[in-house]
N, CA, C and O of each residue as an XYZ file, in Angstrom:
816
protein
N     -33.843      4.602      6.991
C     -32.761      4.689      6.013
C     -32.544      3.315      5.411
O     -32.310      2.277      6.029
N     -32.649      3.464      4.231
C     -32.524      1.751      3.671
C     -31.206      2.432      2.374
O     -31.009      3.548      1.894
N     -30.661      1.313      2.233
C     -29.046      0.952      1.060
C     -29.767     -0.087     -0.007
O     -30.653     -0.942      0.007
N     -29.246      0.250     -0.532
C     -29.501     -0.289     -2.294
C     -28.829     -1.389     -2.008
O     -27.922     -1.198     -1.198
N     -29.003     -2.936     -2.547
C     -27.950     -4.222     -2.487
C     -27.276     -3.890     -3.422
O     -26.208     -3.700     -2.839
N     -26.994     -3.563     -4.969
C     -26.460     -3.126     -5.897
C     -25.315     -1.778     -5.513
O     -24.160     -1.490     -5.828
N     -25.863     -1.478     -5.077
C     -24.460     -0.410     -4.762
C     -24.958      0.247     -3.826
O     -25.854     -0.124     -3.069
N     -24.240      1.547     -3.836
C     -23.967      2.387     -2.140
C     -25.001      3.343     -1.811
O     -24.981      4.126     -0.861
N     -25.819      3.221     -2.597
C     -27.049      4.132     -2.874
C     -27.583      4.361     -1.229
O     -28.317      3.495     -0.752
N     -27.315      5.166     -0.663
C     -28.675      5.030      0.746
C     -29.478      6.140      0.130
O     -29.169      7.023     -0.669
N     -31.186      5.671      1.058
C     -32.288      6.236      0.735
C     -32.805      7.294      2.060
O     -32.225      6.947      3.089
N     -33.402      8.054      2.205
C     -34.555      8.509      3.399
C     -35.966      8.245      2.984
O     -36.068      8.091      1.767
N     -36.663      8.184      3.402
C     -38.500      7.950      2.908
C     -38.520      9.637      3.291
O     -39.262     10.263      2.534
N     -37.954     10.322      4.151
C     -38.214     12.089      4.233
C     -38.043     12.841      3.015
O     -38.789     13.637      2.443
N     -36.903     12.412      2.752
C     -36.414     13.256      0.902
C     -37.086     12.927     -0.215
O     -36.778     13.358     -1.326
N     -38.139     12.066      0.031
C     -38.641     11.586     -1.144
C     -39.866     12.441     -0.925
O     -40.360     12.819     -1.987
N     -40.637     12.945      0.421
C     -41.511     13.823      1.337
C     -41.501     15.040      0.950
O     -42.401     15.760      0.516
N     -39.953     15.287      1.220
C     -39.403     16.997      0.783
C     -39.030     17.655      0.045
O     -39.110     18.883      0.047
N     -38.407     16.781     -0.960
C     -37.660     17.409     -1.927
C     -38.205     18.208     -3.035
O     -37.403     18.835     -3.726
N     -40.008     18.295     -3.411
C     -40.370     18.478     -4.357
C     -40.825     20.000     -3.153
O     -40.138     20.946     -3.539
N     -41.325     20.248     -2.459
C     -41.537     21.251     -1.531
C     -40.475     22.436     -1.846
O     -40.696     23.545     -2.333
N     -39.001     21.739     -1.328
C     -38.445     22.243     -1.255
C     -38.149     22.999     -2.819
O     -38.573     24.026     -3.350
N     -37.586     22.358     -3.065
C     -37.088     22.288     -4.624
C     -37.867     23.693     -5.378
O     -37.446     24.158     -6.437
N     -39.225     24.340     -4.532
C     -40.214     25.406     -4.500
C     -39.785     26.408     -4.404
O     -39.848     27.456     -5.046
N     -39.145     25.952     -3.238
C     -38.426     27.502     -2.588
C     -37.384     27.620     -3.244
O     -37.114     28.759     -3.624
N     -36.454     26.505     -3.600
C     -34.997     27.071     -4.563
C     -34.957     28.038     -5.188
O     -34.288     29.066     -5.086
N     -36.286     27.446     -6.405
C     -36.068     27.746     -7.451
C     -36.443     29.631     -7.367
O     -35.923     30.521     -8.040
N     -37.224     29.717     -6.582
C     -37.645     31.062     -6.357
C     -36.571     31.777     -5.316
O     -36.745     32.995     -5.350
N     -35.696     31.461     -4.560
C     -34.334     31.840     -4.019
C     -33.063     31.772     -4.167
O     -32.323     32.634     -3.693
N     -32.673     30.857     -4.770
C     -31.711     30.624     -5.851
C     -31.170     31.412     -7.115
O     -32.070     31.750     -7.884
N     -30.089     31.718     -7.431
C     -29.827     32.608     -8.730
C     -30.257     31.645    -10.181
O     -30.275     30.426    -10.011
N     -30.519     32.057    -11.258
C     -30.958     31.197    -11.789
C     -29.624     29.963    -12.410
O     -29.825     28.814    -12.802
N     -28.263     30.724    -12.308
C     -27.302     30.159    -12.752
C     -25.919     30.621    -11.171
O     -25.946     31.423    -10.237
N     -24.642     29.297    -11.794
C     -23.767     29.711    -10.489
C     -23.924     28.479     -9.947
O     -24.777     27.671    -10.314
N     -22.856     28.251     -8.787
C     -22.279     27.383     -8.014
C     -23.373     27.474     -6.671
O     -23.733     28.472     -6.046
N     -23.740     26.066     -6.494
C     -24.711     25.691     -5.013
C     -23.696     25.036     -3.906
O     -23.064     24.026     -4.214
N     -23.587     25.491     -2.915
C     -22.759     24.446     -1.957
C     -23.689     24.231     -1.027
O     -24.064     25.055     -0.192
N     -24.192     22.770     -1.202
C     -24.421     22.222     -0.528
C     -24.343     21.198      1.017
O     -24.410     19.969      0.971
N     -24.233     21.775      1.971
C     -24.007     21.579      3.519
C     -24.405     20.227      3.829
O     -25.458     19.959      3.250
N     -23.831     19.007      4.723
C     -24.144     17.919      5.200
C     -25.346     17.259      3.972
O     -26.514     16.967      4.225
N     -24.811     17.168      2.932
C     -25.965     16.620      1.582
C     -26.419     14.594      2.228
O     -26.482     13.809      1.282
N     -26.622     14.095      3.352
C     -26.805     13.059      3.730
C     -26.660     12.074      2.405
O     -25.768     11.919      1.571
N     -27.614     11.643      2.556
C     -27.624     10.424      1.123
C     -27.591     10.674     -0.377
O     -27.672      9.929     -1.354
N     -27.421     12.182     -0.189
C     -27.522     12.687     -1.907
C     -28.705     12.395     -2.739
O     -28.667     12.210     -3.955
N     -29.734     12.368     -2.013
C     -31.084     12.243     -3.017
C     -31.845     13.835     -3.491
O     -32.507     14.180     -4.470
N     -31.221     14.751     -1.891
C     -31.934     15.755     -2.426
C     -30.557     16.473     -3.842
O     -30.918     17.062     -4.861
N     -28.914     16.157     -3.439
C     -28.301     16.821     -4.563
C     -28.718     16.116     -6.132
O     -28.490     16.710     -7.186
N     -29.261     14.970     -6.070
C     -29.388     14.018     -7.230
C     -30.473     15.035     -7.960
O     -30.341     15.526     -9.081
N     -31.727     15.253     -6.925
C     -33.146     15.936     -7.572
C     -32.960     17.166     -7.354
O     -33.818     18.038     -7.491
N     -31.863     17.321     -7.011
C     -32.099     19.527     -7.278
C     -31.484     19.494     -8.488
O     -32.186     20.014     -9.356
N     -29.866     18.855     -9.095
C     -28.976     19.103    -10.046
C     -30.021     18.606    -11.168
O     -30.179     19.166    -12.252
N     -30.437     17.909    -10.899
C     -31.921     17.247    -12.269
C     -32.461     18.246    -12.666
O     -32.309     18.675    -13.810
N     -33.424     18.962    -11.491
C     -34.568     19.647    -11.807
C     -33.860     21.371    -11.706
O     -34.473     22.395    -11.408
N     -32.794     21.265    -11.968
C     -31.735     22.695    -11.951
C     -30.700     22.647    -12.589
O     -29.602     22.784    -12.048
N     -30.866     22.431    -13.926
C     -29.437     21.744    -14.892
C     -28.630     23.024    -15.053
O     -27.423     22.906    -15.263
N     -29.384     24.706    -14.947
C     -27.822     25.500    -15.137
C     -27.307     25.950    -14.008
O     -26.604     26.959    -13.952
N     -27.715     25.018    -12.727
C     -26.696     25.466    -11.613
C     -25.787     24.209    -11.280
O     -25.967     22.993    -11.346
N     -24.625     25.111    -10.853
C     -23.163     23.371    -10.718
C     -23.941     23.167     -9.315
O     -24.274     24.245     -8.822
N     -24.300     22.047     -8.571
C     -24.534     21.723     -7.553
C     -22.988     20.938     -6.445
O     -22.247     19.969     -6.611
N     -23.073     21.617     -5.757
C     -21.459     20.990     -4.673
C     -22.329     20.370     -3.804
O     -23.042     21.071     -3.087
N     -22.387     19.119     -3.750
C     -22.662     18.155     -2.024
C     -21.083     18.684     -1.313
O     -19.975     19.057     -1.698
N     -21.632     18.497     -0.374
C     -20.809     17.795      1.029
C     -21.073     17.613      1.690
O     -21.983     18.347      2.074
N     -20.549     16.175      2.884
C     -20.323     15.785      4.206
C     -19.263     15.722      4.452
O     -18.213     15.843      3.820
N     -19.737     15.364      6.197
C     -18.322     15.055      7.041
C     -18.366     13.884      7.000
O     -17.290     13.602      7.527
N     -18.895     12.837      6.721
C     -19.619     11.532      6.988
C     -18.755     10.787      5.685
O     -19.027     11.396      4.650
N     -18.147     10.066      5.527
C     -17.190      9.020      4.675
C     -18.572      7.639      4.229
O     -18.316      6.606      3.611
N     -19.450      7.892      4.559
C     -20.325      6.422      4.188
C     -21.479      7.954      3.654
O     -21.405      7.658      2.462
N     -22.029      8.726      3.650
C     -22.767      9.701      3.041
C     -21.689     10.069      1.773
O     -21.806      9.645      0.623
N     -20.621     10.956      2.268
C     -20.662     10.599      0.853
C     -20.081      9.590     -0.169
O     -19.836      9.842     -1.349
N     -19.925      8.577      0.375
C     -20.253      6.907     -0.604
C     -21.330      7.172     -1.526
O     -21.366      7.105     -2.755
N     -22.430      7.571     -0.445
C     -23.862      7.677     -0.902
C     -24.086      8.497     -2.124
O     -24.603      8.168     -3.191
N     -23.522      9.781     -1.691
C     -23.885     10.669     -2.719
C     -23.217     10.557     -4.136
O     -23.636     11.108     -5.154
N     -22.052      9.712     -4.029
C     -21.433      9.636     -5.199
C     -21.640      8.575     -5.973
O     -21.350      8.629     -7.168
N     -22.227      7.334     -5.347
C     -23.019      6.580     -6.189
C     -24.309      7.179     -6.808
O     -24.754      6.497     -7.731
N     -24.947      8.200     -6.535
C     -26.259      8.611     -7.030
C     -25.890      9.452     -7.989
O     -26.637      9.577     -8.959
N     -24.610     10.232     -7.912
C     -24.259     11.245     -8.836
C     -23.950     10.015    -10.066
O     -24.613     10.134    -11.097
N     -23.068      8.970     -9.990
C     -22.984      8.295    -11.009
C     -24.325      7.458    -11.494
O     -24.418      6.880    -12.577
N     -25.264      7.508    -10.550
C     -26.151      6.657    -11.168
C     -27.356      7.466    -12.220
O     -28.045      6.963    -13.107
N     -27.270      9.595    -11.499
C     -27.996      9.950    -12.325
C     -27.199     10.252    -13.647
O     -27.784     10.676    -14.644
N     -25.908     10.032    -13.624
C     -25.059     10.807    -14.413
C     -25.033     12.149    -15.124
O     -24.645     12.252    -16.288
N     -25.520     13.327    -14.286
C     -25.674     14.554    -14.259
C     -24.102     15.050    -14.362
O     -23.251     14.509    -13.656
N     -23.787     16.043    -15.224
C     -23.215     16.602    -15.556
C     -22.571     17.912    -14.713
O     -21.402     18.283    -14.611
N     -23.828     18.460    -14.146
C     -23.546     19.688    -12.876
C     -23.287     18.945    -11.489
O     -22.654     19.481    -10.579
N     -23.849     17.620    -11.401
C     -23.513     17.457     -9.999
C     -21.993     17.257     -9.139
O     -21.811     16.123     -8.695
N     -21.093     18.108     -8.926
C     -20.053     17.652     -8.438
C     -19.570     16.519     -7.475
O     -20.026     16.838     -6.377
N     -19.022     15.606     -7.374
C     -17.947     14.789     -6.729
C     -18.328     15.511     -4.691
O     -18.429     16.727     -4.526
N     -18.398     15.026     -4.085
C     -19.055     15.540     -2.712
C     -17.563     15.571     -1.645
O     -16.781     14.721     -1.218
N     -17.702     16.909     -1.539
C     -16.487     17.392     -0.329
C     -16.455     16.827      0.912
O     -17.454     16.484      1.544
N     -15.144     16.709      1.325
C     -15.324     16.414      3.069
C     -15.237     17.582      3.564
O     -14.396     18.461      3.379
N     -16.443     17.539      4.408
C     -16.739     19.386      4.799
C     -17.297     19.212      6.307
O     -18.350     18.623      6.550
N     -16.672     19.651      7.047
C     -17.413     19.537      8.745
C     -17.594     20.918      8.762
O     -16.547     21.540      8.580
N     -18.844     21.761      8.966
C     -18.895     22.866      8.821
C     -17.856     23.427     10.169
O     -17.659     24.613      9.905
N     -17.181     23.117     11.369
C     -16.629     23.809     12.421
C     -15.409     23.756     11.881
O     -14.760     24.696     12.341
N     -14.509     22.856     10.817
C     -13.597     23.110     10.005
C     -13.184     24.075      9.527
O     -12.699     23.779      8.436
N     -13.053     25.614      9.831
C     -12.710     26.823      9.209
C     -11.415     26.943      8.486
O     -10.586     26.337      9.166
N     -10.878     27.423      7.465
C     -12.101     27.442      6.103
C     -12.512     26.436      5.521
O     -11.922     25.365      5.664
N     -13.573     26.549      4.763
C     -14.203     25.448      4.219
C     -12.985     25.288      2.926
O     -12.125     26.169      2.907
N     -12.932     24.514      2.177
C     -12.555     23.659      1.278
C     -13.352     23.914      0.025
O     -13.771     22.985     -0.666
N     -13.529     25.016     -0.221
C     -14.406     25.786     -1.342
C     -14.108     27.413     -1.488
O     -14.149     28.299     -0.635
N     -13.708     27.472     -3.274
C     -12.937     28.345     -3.293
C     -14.132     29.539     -3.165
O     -13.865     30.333     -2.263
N     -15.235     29.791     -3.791
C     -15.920     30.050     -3.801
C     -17.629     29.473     -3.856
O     -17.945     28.288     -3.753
N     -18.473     30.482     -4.020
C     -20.043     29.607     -4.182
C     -20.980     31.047     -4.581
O     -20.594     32.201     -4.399
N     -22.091     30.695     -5.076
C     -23.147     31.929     -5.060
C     -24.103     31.179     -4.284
O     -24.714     31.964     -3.559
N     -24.495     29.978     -4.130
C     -25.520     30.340     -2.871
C     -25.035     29.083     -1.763
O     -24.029     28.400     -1.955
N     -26.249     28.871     -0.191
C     -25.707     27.726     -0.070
C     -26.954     27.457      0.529
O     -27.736     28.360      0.826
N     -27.289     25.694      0.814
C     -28.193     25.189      0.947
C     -27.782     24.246      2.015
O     -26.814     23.530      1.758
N     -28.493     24.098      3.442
C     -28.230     23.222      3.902
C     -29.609     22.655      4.627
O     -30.218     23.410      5.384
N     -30.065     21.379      4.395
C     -31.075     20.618      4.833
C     -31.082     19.927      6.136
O     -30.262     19.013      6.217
N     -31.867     20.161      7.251
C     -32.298     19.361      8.266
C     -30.869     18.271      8.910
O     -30.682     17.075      9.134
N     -29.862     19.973      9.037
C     -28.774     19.772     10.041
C     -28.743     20.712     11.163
O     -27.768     20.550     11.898
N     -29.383     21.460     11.425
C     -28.677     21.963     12.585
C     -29.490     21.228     13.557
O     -28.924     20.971     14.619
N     -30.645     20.854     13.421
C     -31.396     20.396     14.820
C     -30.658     18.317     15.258
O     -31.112     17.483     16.041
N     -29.685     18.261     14.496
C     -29.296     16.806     14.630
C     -27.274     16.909     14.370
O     -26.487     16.257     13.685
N     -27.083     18.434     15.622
C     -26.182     19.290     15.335
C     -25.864     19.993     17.022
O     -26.787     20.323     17.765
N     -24.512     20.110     17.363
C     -24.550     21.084     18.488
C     -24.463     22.124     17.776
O     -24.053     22.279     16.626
N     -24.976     23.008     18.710
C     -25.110     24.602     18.430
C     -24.064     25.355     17.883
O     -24.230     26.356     17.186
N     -22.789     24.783     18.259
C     -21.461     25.342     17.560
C     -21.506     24.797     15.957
O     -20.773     25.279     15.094
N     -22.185     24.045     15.776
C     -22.157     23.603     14.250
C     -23.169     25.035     13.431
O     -22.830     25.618     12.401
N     -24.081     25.239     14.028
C     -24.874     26.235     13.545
C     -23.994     27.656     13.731
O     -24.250     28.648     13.050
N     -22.979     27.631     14.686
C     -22.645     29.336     14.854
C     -21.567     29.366     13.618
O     -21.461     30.295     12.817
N     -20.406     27.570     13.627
C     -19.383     27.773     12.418
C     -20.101     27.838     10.816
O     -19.495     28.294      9.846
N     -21.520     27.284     10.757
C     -22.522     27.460      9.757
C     -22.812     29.281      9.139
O     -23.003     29.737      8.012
N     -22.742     29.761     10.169
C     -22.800     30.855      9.293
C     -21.859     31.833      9.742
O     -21.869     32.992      9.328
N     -21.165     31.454     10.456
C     -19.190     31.993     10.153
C     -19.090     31.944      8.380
O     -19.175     32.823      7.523
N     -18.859     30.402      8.324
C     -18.145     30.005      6.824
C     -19.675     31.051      5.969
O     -19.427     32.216      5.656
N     -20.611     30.680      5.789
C     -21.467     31.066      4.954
C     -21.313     32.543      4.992
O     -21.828     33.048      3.994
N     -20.626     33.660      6.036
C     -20.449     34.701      6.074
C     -19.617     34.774      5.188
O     -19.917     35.478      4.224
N     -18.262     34.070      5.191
C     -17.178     34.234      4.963
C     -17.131     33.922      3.432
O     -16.321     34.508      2.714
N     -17.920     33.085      2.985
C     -18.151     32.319      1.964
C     -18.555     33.070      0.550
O     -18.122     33.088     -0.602
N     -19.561     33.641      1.247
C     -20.797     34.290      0.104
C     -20.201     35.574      0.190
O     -19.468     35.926      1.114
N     -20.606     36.441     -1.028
C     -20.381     37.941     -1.343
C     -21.645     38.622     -1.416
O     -22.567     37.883     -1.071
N     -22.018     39.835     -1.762
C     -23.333     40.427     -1.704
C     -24.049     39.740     -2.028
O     -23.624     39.011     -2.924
N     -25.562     39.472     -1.577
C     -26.591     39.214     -2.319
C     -26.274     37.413     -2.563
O     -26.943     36.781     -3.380
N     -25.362     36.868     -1.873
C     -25.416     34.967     -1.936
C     -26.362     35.042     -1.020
O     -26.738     35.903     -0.224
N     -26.690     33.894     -1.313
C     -28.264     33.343     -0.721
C     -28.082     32.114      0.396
O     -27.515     31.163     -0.142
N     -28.286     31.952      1.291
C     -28.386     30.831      2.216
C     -29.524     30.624      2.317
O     -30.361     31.522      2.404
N     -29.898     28.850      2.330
C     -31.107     28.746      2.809
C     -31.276     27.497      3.289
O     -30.988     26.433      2.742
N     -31.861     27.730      4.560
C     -32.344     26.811      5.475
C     -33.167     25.836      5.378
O     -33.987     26.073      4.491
N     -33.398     24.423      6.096
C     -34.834     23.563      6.143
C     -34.804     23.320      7.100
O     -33.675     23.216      7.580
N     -35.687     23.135      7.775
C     -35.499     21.717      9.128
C     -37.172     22.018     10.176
O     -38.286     22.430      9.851
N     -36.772     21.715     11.044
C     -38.051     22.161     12.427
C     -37.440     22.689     13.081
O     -36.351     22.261     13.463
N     -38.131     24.216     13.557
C     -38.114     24.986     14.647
C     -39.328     25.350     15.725
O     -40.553     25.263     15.637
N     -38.498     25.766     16.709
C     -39.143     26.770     17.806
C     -39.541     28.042     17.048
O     -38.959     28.450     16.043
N     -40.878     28.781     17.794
C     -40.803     29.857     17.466
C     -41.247     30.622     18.204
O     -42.459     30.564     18.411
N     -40.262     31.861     19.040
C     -40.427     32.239     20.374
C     -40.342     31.543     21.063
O     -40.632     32.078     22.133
N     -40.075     30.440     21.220
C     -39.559     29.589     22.086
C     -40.357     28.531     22.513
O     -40.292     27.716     23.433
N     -41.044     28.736     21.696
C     -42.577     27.381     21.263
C     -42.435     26.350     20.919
O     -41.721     25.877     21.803
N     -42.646     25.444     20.076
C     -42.899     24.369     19.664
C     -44.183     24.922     18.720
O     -45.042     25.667     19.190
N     -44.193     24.456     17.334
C     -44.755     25.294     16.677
C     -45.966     23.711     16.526
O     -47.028     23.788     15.907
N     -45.537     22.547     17.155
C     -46.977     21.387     17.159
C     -46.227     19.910     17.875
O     -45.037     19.617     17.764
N     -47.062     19.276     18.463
C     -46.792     18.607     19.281
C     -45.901     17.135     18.854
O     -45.439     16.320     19.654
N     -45.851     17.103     17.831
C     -45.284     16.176     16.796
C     -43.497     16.717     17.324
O     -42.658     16.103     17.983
N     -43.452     18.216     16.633
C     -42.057     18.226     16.987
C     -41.450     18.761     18.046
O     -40.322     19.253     18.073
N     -42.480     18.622     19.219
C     -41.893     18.622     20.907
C     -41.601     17.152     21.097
O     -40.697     16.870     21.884
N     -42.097     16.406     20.624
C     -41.664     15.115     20.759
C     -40.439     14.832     20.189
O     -39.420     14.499     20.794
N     -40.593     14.991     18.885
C     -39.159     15.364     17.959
C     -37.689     15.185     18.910
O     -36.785     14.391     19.168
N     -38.234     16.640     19.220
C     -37.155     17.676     20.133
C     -36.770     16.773     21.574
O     -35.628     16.960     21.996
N     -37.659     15.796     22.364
C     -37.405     15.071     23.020
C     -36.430     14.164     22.671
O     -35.252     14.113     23.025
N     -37.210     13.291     21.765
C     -36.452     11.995     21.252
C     -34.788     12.883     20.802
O     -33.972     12.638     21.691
N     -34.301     13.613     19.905
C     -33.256     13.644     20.032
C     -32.744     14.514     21.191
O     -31.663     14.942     20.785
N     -32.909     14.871     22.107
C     -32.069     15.454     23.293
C     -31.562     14.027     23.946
O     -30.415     13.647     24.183
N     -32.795     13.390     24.147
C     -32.623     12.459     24.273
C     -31.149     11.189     23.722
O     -30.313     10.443     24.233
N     -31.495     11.522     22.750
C     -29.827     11.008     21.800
C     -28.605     11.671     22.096
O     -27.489     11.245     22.392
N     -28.987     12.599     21.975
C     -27.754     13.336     22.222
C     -27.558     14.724     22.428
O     -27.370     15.533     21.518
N     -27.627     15.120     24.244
C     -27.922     16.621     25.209
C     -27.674     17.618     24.105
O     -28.470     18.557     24.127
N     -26.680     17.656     23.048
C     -26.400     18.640     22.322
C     -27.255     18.909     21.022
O     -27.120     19.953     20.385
N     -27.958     18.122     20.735
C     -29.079     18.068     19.379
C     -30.328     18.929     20.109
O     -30.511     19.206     21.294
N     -30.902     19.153     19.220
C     -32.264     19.810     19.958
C     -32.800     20.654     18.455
O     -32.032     20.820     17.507
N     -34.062     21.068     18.459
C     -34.517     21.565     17.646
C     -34.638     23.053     18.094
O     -35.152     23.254     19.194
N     -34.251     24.029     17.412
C     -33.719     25.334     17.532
C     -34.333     26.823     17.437
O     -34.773     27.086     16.318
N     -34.404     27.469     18.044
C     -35.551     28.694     18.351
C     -35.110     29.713     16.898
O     -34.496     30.770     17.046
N     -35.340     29.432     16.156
C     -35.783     29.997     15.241
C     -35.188     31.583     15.026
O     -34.409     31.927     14.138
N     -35.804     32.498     16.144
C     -35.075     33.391     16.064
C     -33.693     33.862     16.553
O     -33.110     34.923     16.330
N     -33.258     32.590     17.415
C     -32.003     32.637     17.269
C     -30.875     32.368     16.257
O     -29.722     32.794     16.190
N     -31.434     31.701     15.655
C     -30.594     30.807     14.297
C     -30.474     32.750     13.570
O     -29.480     33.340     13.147
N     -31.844     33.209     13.693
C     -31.803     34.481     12.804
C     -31.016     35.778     13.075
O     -30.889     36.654     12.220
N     -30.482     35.851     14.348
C     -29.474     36.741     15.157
C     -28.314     36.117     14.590
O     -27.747     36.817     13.751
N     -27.764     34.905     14.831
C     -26.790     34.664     14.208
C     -26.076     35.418     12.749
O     -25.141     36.050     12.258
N     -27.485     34.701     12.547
C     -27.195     35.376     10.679
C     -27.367     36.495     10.558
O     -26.389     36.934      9.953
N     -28.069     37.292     10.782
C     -27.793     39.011     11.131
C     -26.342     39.047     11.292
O     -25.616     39.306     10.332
N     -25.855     38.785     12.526
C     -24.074     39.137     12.946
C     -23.537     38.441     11.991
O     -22.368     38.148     12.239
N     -23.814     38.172     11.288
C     -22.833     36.912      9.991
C     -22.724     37.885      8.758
O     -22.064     37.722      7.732
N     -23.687     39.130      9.180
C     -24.161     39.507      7.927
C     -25.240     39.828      6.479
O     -25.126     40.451      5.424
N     -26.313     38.995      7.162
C     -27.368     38.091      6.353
C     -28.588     38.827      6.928
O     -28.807     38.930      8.135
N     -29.401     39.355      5.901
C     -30.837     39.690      6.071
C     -31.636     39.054      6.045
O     -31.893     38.784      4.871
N     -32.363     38.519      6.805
C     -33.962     37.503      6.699
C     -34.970     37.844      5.524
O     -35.543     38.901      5.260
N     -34.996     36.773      4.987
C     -36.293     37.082      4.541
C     -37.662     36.374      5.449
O     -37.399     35.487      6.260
N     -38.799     36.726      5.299
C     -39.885     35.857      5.544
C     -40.252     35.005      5.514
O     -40.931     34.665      4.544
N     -39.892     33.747      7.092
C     -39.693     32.549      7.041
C     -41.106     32.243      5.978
O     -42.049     32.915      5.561
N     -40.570     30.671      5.819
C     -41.515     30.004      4.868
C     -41.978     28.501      5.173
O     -41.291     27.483      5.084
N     -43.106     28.605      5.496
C     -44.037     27.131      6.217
C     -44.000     25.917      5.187
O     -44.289     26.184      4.021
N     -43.743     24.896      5.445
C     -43.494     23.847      4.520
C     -44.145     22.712      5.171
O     -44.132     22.734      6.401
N     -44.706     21.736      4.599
C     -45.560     20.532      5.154
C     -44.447     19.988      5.961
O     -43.240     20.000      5.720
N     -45.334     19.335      7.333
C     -44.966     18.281      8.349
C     -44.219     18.999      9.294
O     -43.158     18.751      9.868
N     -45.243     20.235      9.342
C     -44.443     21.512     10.754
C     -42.791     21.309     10.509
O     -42.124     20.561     11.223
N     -42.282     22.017      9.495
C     -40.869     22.564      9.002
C     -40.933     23.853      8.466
O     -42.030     24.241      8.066
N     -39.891     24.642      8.377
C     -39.791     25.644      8.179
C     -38.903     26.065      6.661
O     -37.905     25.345      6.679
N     -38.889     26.657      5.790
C     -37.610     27.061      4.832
C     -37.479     28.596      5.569
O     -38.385     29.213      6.130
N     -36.146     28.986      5.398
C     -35.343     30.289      6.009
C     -34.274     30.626      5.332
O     -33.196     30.035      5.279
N     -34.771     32.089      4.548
C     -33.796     32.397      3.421
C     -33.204     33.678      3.891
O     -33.898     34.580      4.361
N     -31.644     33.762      3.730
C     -31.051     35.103      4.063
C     -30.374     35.157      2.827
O     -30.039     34.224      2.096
N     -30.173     36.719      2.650
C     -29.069     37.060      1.847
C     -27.917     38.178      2.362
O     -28.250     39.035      3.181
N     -26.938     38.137      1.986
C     -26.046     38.670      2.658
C     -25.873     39.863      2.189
O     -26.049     39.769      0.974
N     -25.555     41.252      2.546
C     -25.860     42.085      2.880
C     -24.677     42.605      1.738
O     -24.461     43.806      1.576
């Protein structure tokens, strides 16, 4: 993670990795127009390059994090995008969220750097949130069946347990039971470079 000397800008070298990947799956899961709420938006590089490369959707960042979104709101002023909104203080276990509404929601490579209650109030609110047919969609590294889908992210999965007993990288089809009881139909996970996953539901 590197900061801009000029202002509050923080960077990832990952989002610069992912974002064009991702940005794949949006556009093909995403409504083409409508409100995005965006979940734990870290440094705001991926809300900077989705609201860019997605000018008729309003894009919503949020964190819980007071120095993220520093971040994100220097990038919103630096792309000076028009759809990108001002970034919420949003802890997803906070019930209700602080959003009156949304048509879809997007959250990037939080639940595995997350206790598990962050993932169950994750799609509480996203239940609660979305109306027929809103779209949630997932990124990050998973288990699958209870695997390790490559040895890169068993290590992963070490190093942060390691950090902290409650982080861990997440069995996949559990995240997908959740969202079932939330409401939310799976679609057919989706393989993305550097053993990650995209995971799209829509709500029922």
């Amino acid at each position: 993670m590197t900061t801009s000397s000029s202002d509050a800008r923080q960077a990832a070298p990952a989002v610069e990795r992912n974002a064009a990947p991702i940005l794949d799956v949006l556009r093909r899961a995403l409504p083409p127009t409508g409100l995005v709420l965006e979940i734990a938006s870290g440094t705001g590089q991926h809300a900077a390059f989705f609201s860019a490369a997605l000018p008729a959707i309003e894009w919503q960042p949020s964190d819980a994090d007071p120095r993220a979104r520093a971040s994100i709101s220097a990038w919103r002023a630096h792309s000076g995008l028009a759809n990108l909104r001002e970034p919420l203080d949003l802890d997803v276990r906070h019930l209700p969220w602080p959003v009156g509404a949304a048509d879809a929601i997007v959250c990037i490579n939080m639940i595995h750097i997350a206790p598990w209650a962050a993932t169950e109030a994750l799609m509480e609110g996203a239940g609660a949130l979305l109306g027929a047919g809103g779209v949630l969609v997932l990124y990050g590294p998973y288990r699958r069946h209870g695997e390790h889908t490559a040895p890169s992210n068993a290590a992963f999965d070490e190093d942060l347990r390691m950090r902290n007993p409650t982080w861990g990288v997440r069995n996949m089809e559990a995240v997908e039971a959740l969202a079932a009881a939330a409401g939310f139909d799976s679609e057919p996970c989706i393989a993305m470079p550097a053993n990650n996953f995209s995971l799209v539901f829509r709500k029922r």
